[in-house]
KOLGUVO-939004 format. One record per residue: x, y, z of N, C-alpha, C, O, CB in turn. Coordinates in pm, whole numbers, plus 50000, padded with zeros to 5 digits. Glycine has a CB too. Layout:
% residues N
n_u|n_v|n_w|ca_u|ca_v|ca_w|c_u|c_v|c_w|o_u|o_v|o_w|cb_u|cb_v|cb_w
X|Y|Z|X|Y|Z|X|Y|Z|X|Y|Z|X|Y|Z
...
% end
This chain:
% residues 232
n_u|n_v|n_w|ca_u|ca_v|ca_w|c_u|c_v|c_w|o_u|o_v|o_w|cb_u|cb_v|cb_w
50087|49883|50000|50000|50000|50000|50090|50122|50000|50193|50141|50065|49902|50001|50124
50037|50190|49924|50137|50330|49901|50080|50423|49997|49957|50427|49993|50133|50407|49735
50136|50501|50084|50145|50646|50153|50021|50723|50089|50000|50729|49967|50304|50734|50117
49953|50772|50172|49847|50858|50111|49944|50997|50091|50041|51042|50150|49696|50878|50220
49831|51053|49928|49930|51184|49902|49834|51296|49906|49828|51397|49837|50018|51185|49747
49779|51264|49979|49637|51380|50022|49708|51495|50070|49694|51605|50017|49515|51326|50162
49787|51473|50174|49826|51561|50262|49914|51679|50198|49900|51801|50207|49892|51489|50365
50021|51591|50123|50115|51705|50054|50044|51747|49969|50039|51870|49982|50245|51672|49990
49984|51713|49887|49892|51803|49749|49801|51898|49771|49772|51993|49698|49801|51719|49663
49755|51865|49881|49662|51990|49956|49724|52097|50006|49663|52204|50018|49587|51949|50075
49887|52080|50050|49953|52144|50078|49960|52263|49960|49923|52377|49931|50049|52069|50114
50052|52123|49909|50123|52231|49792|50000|52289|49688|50033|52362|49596|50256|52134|49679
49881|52259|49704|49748|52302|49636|49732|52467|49720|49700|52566|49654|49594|52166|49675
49751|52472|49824|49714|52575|49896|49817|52627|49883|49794|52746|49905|49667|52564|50019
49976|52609|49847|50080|52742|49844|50069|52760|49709|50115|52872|49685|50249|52727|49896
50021|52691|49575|49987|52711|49455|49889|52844|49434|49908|52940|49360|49930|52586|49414
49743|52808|49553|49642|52885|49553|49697|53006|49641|49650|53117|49614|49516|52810|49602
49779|53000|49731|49802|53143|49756|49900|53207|49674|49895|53330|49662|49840|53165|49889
49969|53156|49629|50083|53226|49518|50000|53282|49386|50025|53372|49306|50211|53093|49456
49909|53205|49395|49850|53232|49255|49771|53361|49279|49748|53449|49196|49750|53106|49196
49736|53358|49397|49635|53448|49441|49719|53573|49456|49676|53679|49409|49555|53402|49576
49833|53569|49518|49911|53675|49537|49927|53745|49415|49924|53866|49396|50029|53641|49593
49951|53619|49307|50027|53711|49175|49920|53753|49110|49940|53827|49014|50129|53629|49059
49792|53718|49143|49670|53786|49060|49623|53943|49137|49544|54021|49085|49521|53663|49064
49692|53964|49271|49658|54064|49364|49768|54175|49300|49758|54293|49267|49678|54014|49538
49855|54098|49300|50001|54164|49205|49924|54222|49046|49906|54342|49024|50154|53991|49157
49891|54123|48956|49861|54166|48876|49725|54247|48868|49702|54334|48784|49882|54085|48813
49632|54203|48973|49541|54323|48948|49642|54463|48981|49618|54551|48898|49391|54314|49062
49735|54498|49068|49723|54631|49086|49851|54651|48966|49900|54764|48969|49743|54691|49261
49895|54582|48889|49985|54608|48761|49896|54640|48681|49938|54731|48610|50072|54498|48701
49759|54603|48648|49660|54622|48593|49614|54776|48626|49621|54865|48541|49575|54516|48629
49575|54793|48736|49507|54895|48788|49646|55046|48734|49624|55154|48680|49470|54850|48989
49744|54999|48768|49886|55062|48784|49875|55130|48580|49858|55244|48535|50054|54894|48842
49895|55000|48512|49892|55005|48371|49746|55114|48350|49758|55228|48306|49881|54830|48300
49634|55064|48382|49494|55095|48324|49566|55289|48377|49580|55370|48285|49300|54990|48433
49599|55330|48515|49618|55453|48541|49716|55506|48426|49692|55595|48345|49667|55467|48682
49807|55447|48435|49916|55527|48301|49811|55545|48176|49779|55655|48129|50079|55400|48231
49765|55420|48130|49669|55458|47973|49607|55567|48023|49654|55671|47977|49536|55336|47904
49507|55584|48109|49462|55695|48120|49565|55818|48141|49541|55903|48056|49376|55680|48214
49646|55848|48205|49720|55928|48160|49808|55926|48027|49823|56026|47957|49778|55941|48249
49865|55804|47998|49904|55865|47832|49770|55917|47756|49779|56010|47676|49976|55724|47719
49646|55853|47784|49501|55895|47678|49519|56066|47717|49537|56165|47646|49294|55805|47746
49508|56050|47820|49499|56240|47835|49638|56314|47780|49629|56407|47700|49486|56299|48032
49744|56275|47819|49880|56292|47761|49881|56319|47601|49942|56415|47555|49963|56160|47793
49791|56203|47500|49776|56190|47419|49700|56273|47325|49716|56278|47203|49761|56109|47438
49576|56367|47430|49466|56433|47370|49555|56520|47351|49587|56556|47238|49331|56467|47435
49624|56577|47487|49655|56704|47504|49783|56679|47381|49757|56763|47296|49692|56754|47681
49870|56626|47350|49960|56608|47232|49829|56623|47139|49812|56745|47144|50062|56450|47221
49752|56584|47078|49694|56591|46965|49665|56782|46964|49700|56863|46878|49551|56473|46964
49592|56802|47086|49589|56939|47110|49695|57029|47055|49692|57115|46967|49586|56954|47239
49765|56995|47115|49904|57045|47082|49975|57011|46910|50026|57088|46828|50001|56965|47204
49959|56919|46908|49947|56886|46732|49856|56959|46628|49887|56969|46509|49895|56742|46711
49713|57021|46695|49645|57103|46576|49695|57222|46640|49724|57297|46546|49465|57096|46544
49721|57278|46745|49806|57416|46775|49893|57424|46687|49867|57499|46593|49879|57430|46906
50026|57349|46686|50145|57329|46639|50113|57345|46463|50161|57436|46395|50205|57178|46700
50025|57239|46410|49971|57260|46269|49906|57381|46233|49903|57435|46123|49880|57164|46238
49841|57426|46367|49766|57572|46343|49873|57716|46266|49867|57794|46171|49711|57626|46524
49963|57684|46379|50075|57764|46394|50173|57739|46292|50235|57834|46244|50131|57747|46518
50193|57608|46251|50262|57573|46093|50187|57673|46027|50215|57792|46010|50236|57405|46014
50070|57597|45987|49991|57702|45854|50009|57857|45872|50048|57922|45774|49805|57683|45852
49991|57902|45957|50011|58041|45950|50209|58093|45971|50277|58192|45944|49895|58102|46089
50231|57973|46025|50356|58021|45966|50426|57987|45805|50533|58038|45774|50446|57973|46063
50370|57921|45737|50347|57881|45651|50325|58012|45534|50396|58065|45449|50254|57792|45688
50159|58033|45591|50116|58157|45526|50200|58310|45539|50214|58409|45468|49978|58174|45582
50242|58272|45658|50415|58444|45708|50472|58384|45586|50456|58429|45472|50589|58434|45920
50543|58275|45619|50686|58270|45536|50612|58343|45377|50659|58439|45317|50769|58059|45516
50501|58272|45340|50470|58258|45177|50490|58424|45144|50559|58481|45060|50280|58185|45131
50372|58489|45278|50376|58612|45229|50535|58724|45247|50565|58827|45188|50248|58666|45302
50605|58650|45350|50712|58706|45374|50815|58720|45236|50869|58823|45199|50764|58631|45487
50827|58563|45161|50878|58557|45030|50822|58635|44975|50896|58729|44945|50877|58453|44963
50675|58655|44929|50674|58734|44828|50698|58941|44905|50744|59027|44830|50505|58681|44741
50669|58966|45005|50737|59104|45019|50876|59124|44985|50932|59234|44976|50730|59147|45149
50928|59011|44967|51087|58949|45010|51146|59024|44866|51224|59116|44846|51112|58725|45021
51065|58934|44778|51052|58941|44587|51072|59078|44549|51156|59140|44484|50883|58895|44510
50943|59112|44625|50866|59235|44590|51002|59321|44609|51061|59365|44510|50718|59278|44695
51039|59338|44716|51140|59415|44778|51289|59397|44676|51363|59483|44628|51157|59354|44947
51292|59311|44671|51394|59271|44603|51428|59312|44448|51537|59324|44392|51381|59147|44615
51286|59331|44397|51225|59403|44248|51249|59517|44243|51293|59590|44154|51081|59406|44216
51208|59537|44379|51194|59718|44426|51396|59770|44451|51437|59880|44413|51066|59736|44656
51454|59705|44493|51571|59690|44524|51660|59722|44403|51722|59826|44387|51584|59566|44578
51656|59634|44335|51694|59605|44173|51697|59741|44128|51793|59818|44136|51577|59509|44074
51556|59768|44070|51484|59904|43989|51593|60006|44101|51699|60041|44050|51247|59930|44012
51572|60039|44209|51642|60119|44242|51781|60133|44247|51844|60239|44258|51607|60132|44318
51834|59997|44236|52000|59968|44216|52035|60027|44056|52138|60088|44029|52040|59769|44228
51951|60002|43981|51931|60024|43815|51967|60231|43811|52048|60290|43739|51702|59960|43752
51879|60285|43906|51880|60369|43917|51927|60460|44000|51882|60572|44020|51819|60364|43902
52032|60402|44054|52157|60410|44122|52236|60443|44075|52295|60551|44071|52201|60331|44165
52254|60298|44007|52419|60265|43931|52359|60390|43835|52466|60411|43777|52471|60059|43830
52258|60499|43769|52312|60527|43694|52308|60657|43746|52384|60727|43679|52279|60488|43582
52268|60706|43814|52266|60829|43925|52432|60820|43970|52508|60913|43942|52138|60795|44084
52476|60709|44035|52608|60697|44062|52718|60740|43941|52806|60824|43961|52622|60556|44101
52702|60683|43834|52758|60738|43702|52736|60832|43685|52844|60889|43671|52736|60696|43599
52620|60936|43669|52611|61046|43676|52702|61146|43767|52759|61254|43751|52501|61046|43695
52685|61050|43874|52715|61111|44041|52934|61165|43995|52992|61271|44020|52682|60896|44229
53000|61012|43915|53118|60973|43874|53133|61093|43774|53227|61166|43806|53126|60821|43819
53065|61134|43658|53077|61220|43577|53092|61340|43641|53193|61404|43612|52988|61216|43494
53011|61389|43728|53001|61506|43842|53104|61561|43889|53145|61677|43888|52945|61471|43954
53155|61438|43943|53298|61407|43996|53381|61448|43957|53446|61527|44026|53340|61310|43997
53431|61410|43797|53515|61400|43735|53534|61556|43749|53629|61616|43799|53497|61323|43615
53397|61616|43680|53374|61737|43625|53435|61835|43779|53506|61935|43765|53188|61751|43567
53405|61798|43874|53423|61868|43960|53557|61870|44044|53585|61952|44132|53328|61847|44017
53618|61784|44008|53760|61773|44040|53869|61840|43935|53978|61890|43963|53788|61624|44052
53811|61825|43817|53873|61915|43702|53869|62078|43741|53964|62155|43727|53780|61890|43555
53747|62109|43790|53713|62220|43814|53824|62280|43925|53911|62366|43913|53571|62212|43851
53783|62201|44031|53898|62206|44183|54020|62234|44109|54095|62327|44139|53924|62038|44294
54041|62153|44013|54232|62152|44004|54214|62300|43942|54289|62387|43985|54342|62003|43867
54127|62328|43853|54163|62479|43766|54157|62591|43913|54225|62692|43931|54000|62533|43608
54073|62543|43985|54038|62704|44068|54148|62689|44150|54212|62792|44166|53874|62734|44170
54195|62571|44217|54336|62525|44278|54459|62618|44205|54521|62703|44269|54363|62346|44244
54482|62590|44072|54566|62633|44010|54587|62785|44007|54690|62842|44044|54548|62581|43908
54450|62858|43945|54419|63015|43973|54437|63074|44153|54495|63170|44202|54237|63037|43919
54368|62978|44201|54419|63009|44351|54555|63048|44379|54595|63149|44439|54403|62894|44433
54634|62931|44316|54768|62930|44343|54844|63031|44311|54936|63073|44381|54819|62838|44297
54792|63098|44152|54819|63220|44110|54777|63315|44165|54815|63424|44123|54796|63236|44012
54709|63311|44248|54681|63451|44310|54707|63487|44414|54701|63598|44468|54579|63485|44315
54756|63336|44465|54769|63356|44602|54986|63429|44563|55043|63525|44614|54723|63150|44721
55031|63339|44470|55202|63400|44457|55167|63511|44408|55256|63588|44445|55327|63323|44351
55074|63584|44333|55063|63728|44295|55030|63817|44405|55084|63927|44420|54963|63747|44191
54919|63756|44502|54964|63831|44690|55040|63863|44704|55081|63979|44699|54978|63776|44814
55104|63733|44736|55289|63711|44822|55375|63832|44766|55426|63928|44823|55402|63530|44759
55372|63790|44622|55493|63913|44558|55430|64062|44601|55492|64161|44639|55510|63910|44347
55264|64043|44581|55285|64217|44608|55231|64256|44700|55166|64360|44688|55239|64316|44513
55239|64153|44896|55248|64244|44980|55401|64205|45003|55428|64210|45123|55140|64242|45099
55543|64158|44898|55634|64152|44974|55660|64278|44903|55744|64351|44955|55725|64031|44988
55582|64334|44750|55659|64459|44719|55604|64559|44820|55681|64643|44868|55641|64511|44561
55511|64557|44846|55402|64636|44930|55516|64661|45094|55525|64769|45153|55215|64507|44958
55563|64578|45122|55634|64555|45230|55739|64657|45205|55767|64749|45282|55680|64411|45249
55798|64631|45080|55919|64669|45062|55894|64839|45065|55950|64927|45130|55982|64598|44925
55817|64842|44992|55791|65000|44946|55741|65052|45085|55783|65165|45108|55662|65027|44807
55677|65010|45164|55640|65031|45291|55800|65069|45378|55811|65187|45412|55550|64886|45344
55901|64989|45409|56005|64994|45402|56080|65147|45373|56139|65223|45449|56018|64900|45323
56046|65154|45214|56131|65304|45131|56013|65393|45242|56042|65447|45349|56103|65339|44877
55916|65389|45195|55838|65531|45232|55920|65537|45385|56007|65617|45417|55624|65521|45241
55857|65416|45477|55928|65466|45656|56071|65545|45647|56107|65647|45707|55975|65299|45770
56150|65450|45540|56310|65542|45562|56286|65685|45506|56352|65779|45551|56462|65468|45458
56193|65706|45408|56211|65822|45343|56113|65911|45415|56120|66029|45381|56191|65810|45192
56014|65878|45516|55932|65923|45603|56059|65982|45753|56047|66079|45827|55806|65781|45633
56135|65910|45751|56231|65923|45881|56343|66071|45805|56374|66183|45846|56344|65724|45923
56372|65993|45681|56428|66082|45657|56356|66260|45618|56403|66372|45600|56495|66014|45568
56285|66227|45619|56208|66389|45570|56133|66434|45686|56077|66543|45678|56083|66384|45430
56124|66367|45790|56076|66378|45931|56231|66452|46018|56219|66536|46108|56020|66194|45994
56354|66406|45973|56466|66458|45997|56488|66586|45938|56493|66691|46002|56553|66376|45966
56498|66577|45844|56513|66696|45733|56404|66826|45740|56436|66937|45697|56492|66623|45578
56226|66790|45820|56195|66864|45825|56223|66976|45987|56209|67097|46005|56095|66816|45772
56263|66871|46071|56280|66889|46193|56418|66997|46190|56418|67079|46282|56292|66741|46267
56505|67003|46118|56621|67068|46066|56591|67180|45970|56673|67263|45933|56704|66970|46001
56472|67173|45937|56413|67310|45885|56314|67396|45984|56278|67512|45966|56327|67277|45752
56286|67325|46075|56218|67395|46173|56302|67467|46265|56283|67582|46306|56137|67312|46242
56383|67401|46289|56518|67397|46357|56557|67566|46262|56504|67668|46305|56637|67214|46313
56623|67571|46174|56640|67647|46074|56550|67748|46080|56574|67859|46127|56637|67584|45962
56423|67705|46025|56319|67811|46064|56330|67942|46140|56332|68063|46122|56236|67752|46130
56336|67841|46245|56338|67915|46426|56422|68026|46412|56400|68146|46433|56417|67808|46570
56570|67937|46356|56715|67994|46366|56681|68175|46257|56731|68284|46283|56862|67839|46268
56609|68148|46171|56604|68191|46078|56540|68356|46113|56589|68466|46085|56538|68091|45996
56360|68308|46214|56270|68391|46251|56415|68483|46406|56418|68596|46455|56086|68277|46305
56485|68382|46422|56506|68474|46590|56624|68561|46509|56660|68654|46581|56583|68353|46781
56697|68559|46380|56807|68629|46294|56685|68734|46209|56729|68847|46191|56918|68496|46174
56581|68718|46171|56508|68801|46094|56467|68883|46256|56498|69001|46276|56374|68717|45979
56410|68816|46338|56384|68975|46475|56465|69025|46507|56431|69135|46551|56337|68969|46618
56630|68998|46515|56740|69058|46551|56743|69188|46457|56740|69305|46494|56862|68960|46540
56749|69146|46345|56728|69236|46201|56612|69317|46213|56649|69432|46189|56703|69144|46062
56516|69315|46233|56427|69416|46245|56446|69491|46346|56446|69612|46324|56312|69379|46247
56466|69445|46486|56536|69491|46592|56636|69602|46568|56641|69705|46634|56597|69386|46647
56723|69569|46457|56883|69603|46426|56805|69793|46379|56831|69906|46421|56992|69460|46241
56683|69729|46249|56680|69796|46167|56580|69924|46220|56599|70042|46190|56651|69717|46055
56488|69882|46290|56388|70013|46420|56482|70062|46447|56477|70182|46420|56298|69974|46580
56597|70023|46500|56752|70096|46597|56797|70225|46382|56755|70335|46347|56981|69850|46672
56851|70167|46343|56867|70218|46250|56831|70343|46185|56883|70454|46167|56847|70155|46212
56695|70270|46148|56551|70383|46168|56533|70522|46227|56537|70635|46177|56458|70324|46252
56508|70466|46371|56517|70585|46494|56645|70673|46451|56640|70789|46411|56545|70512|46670
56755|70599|46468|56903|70707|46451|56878|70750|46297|56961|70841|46305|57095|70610|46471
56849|70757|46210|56857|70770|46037|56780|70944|46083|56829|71057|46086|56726|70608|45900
56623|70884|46117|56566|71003|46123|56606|71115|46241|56563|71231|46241|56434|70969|46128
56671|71075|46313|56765|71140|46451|56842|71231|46366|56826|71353|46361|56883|71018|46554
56918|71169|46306|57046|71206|46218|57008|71317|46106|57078|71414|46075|57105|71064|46138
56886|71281|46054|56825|71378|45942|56749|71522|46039|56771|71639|46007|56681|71271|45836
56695|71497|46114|56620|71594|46204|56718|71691|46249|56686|71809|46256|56550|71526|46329
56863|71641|46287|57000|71697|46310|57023|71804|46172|57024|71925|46151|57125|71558|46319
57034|71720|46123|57125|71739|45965|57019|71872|45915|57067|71971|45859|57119|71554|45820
56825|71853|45950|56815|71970|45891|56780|72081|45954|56725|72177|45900|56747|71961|45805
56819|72069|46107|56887|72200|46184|57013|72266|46155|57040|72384|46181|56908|72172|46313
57110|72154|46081|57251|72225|46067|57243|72305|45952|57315|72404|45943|57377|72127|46051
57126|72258|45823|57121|72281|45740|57061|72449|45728|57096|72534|45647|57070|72174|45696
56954|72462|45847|56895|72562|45842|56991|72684|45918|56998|72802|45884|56761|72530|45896
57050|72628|46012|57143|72727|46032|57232|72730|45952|57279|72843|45968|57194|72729|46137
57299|72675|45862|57393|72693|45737|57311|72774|45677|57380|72875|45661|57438|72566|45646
57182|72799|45622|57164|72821|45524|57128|73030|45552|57125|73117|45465|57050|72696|45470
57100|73049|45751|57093|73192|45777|57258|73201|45780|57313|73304|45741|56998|73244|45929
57325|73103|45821|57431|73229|45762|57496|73239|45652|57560|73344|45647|57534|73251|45828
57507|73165|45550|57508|73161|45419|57437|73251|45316|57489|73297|45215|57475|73057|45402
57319|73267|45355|57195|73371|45311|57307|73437|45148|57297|73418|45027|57146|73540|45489
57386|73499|45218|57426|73599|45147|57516|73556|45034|57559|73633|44949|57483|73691|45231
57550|73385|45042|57646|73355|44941|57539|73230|44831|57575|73150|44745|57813|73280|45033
57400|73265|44886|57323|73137|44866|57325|73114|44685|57342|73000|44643|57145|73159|44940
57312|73195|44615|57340|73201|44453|57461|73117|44425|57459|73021|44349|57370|73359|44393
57592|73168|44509|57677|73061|44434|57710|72921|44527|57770|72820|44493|57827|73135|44389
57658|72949|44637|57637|72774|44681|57535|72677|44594|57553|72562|44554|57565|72764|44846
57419|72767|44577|57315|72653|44454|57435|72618|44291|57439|72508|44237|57108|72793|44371
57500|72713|44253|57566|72662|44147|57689|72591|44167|57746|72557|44063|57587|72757|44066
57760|72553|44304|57858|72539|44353|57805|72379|44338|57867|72296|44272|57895|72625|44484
57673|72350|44414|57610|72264|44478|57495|72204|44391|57431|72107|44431|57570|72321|44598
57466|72269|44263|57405|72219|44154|57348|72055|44121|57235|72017|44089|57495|72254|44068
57479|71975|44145|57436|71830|44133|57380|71802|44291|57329|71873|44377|57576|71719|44081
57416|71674|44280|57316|71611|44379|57411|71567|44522|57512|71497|44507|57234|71461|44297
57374|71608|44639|57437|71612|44724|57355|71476|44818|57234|71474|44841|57447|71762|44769
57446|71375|44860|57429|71238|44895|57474|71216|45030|57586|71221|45082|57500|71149|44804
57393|71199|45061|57401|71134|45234|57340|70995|45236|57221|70965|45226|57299|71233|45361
57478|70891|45256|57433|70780|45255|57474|70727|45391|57594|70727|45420|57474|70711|45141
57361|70669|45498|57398|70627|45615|57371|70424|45594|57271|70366|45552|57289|70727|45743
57498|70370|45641|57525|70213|45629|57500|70200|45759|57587|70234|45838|57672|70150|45578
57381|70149|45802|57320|70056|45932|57396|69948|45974|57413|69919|46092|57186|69989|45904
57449|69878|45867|57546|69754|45886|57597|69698|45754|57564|69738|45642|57472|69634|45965
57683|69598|45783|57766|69519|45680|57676|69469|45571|57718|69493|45458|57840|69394|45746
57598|69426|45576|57482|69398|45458|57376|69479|45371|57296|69445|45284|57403|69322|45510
57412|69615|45439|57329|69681|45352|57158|69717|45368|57080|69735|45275|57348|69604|45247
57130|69722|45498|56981|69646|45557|56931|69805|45541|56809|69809|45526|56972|69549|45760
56993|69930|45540|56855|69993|45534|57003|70150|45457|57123|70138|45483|56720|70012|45753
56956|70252|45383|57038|70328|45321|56948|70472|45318|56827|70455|45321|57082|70259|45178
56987|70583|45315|56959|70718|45357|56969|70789|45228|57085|70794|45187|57057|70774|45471
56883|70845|45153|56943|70935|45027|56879|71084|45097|56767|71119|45135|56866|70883|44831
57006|71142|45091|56914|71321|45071|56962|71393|44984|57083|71409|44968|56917|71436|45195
56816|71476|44878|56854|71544|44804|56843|71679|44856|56760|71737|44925|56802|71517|44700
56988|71720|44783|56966|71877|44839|56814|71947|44814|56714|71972|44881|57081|71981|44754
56864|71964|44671|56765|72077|44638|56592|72082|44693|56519|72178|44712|56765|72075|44478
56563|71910|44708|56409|71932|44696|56387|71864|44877|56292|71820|44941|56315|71816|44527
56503|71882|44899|56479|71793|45056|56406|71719|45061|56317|71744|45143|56440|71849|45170
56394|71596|44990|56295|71487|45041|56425|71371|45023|56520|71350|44947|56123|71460|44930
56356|71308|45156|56441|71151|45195|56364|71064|45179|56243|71058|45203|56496|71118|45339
56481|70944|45109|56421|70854|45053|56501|70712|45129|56624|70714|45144|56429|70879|44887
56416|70590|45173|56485|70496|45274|56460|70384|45189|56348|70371|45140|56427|70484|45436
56568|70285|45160|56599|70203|45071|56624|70086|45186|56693|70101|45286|56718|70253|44966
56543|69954|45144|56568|69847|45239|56658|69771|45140|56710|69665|45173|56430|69763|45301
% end
């Protein structure tokens, strides 16, 4: 008779049934665990889709920027051109201008230059002659100062002389006022010879008085008609 196997199989039936049971307690909450994530990836998922017609929203209209951006882009670029066209020939123009105006510069440069050495020379003649006049200004500023000088010398020798010649003067007519008292008494006592003193005395009887060495003033008397005559 064989060993009854009741005992162990019931055993190992019951650590079967609790293991089994465990791993189904296990897998319900791997279940429960899983079922929570799907629901969060599902919501995860909307909100990505959400985010996917945003994102597509936001494509298309960036889409529609870029398209319209290219064509302002074009546009601009057309516009760019035409004005480069009309540039480059404004610029050529601008180059001709140039030319013209640098030609110009060098001529007025050149005339400048001439006018400026036609200055130079004639404030250095200007200088120079400036120069003559001061010396010839110094000198005639000297020369006149030596005539004033002179002058002076000249006026205080002409008052001496007039001085000399009043003195002269005074004594001339002193001398004559004399001369025709002597005359008048010559002539009462003469009275009686007076016929042949007039024929004696016929020409011209001269009284010449010399004031000085030069001759500054001279005395004539005529007999017959007594008038005096003063010679400067």
């Amino acid at each position: 008779m064989f060993p009854s196997l009741e005992g162990p199989i019931l055993d190992l039936a019951k650590r079967l049934n609790d293991k089994i049971g465990s791993e189904k307690s296990s897998l319900v909450l791997r279940c429960r665990s899983i079922e929570d994530k799907m629901a969060l990836l599902h919501k995860q998922l909307e909100a990505s889709e959400k985010d996917k017609s945003e994102y597509m929203k936001r494509y298309d209209e960036a889409i529609n920027e870029k398209k319209k951006l290219a064509d302002d882009y074009m546009r601009r670029i057309n516009d760019l051109q035409s004005n480069r066209s009309s540039l480059d020939e404004r610029c050529s123009n601008l180059v001709k201008t140039l030319d013209t105006a640098k030609q110009e510069t060098s001529n007025w440069k050149r005339k400048h230059d001439q006018v400026l050495s036609k200055q130079k020379a004639d404030e250095e003649q200007a200088a120079s002659e400036i120069a003559i006049l001061k010396s010839r200004s110094s000198a005639a500023e000297a020369r006149l100062a030596a005539a004033h000088e002179q002058t002076r010398s000249a006026e205080e020798e002409a008052a001496e002389w007039k001085r000399k010649y009043d003195i002269a003067v005074r004594e001339t007519k002193a001398a004559l006022e004399k001369a025709s008292n002597v005359q008048g008494r010559i002539n009462k006592e003469t009275q009686l010879r007076e016929d042949a003193l007039r024929e004696e005395f016929s020409g011209r009887l001269v009284v010449k008085v010399i004031v000085s060495d030069t001759g500054i003033c001279a005395c004539t008397y005529k007999a017959h008609c007594h008038v005096f005559y003063f010679n400067e």
